[in-house]
C-alpha positions in Angstrom: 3.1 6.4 14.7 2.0 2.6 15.1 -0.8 3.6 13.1 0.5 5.6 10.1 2.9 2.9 9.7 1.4 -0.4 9.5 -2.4 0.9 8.8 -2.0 4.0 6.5 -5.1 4.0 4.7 -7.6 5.3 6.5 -5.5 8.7 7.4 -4.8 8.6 3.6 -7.9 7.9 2.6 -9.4 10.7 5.0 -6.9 13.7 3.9 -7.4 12.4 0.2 -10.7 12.9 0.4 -10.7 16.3 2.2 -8.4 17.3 -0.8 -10.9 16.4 -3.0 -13.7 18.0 -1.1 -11.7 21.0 -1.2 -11.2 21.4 -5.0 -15.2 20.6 -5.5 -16.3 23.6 -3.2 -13.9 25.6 -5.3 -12.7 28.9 -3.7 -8.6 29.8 -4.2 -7.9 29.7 -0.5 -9.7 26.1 -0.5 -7.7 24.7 -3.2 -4.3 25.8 -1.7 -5.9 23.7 1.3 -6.5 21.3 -1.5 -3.0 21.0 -2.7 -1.8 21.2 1.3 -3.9 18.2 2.5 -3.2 15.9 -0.8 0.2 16.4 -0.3 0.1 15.2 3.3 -1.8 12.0 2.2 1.3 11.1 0.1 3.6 11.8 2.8 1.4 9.3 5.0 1.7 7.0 2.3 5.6 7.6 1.6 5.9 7.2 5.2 4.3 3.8 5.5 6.2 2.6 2.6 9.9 3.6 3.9 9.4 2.7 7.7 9.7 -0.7 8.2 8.1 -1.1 12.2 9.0 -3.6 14.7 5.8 -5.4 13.7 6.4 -5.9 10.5 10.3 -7.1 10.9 8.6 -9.7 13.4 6.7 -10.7 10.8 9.2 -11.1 8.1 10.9 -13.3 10.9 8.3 -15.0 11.8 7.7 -15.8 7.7 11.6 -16.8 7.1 11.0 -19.5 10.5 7.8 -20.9 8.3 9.7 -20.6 4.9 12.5 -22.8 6.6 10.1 -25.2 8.0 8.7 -25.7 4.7 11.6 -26.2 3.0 12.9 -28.6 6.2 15.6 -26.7 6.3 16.7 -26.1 10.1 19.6 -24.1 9.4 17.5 -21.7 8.1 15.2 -21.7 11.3 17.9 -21.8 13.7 19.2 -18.5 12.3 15.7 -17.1 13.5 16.1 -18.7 17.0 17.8 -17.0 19.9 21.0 -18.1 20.6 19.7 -18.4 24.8 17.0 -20.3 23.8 18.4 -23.5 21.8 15.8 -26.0 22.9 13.7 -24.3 20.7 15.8 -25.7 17.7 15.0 -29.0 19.1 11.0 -28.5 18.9 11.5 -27.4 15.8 13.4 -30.3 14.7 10.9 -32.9 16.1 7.5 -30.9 14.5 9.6 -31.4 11.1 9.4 -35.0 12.1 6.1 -35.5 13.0 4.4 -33.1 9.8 5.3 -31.8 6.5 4.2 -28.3 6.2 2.7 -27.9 2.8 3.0 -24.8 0.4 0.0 -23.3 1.5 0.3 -23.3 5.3 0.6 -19.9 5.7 1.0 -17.1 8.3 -2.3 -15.1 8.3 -1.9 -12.4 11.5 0.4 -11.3 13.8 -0.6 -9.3 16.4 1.6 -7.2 19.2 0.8 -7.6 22.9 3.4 -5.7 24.1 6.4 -3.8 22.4 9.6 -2.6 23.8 13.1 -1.7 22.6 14.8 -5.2 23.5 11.7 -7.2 23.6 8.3 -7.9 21.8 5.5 -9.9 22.6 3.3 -11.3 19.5 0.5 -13.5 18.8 0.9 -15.3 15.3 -2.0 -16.4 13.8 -0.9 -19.0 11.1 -3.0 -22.0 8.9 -3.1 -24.5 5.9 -2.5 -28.2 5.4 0.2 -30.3 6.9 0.6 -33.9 6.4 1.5 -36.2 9.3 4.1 -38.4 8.4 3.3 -41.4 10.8 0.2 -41.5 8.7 0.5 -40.1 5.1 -2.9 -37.9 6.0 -2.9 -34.2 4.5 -5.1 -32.3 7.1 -6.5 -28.5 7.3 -4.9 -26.9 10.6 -5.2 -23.7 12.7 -2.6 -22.6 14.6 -1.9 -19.9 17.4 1.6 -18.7 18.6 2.2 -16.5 21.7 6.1 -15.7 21.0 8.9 -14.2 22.2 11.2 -12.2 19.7 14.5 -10.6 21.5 17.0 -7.9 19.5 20.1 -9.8 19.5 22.8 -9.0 17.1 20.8 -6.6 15.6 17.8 -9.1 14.7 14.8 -10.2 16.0 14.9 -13.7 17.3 12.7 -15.8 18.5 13.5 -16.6 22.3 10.0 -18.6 23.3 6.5 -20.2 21.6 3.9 -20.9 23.7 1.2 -22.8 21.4 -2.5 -21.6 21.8 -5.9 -22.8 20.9 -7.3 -21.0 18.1 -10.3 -20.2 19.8 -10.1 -20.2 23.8 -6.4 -18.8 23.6 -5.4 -21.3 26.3 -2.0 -23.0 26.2 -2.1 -26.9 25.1 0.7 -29.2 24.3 3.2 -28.3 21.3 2.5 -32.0 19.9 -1.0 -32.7 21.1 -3.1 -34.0 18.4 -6.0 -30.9 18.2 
């Protein structure tokens, strides 16, 4: 279901075209197939558009954390954060006062390692300028997330962030300078 959900197009795209295959070659019995198998690639479609997966409400969470961020506005962040794990309201307090997010830091992936009905595991692949405020310098970033989101009060919140290095996946420091 992951699949018809969050990736649509290629079973669209597949029964669309055997649709239209099937009104070229032209015989009745074909068409009615015709008719049959473009009807299914709207459902696909319809489907995708009116289930809303665990996926993508992580990443509407993870996007009203960044929005808040942005706009340094922690109450807004701390409405995202698990109510267990507080100390992350904390980290998020003191990256607001080491850099300024700008506009066009931006989330680009998130990806699910693991999934369950309470619990999901995601990496969040996010990038764009920041300015450290110690210096006044606007820099390029990349950043990697493993995270933590929880179903608590009928939300996803964000119960642990482990920061990553873009490219060997390792953990490093939450303020280190790289």
């Amino acid at each position: 279901m992951y699949y018809l959900t969050d990736f649509p197009w290629p079973a669209v795209i597949l029964l669309g075209g055997l649709a239209v295959a099937a009104f070229v070659i032209g015989h009745s019995t074909l068409r009615n197939l015709g008719v049959v198998l473009g009807i299914a690639a709207a459902a696909v479609y319809m489907v995708s558009e009116l289930v809303v997966s665990n996926r993508e409400q992580v990443e509407l969470c993870a996007n009203q954390i960044l929005n808040g961020l942005q706009a340094e506005d922690l109450n807004a962040v701390g409405k995202r954060i698990s109510k267990h794990t507080p100390k992350l309201n904390d980290t998020a307090e003191q990256g607001l006062e080491l850099v300024e997010f700008k506009s066009d830091f931006h989330i680009q992936a998130v990806d699910l390692k693991s999934e369950s009905e309470r619990e999901i595991v995601a990496q969040i692949r996010a990038n764009g300028n920041v300015m450290a405020r110690s210096q006044s310098v606007t820099q390029r970033v990349a950043e990697l997330w493993e995270t933590t989101w929880i179903h608590e009060s009928g939300q996803w919140k964000l119960s642990r962030a482990v920061r990553l290095h873009p490219v060997t996946r390792q953990p490093r420091s939450t303020f280190d300078r790289s």
